[in-house]
N, C-alpha and C positions, 0 to 999 in steps of 0.2 A: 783155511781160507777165512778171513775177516770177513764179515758182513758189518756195511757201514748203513745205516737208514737215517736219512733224514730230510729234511725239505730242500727243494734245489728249484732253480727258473729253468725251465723248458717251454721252448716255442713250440706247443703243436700247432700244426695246420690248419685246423678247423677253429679253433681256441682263441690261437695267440699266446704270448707270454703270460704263464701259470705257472704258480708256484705249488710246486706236488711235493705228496712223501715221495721218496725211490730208494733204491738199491746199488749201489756203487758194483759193478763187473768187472768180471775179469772173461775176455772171449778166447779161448784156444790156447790159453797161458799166457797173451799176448799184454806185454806191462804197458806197451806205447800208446795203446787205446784207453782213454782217461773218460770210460760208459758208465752210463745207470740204466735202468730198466725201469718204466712205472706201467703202472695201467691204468687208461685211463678210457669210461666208458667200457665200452667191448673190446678196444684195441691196446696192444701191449708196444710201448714205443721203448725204443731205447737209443738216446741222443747223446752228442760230447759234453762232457761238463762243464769246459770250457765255453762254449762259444753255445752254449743252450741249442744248438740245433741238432734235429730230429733226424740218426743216423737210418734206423729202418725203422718198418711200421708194421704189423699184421693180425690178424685173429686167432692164429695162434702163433706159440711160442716156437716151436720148433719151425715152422717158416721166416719168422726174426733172424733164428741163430744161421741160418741158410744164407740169408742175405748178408749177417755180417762174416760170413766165409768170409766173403768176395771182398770186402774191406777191409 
């Protein structure tokens, strides 16, 4: 697995557009999903990297990966 880190724009919620370190994902082996993961504050977001928007959100990490089951 490659780990990619580096700066990217993410719209968080509370924020706005911010430019963070993150993590480039891979969810369930699933190549279609183009995620990173950052944390920011207490919460772990992990949004498309395309289109900077914020796929799930939560305080922890294994509630994240729950949510993007379903996506």
């Amino acid at each position: 697995m490659k780990k990619i880190d580096k700066k990217r724009w993410v719209n968080i919620p509370t924020k706005g557009r911010t430019r963070l370190y993150s993590r480039k994902i891979t969810v369930n082996g699933r190549e279609d999903l183009n995620v990173a993961k950052v944390k920011y504050g207490d919460l772990w977001y992990v949004f498309d990297i395309d289109s900077e928007d914020v796929v799930a959100q939560g305080y922890k990490w294994f509630d994240v990966l729950k949510i993007l089951e379903d996506v």
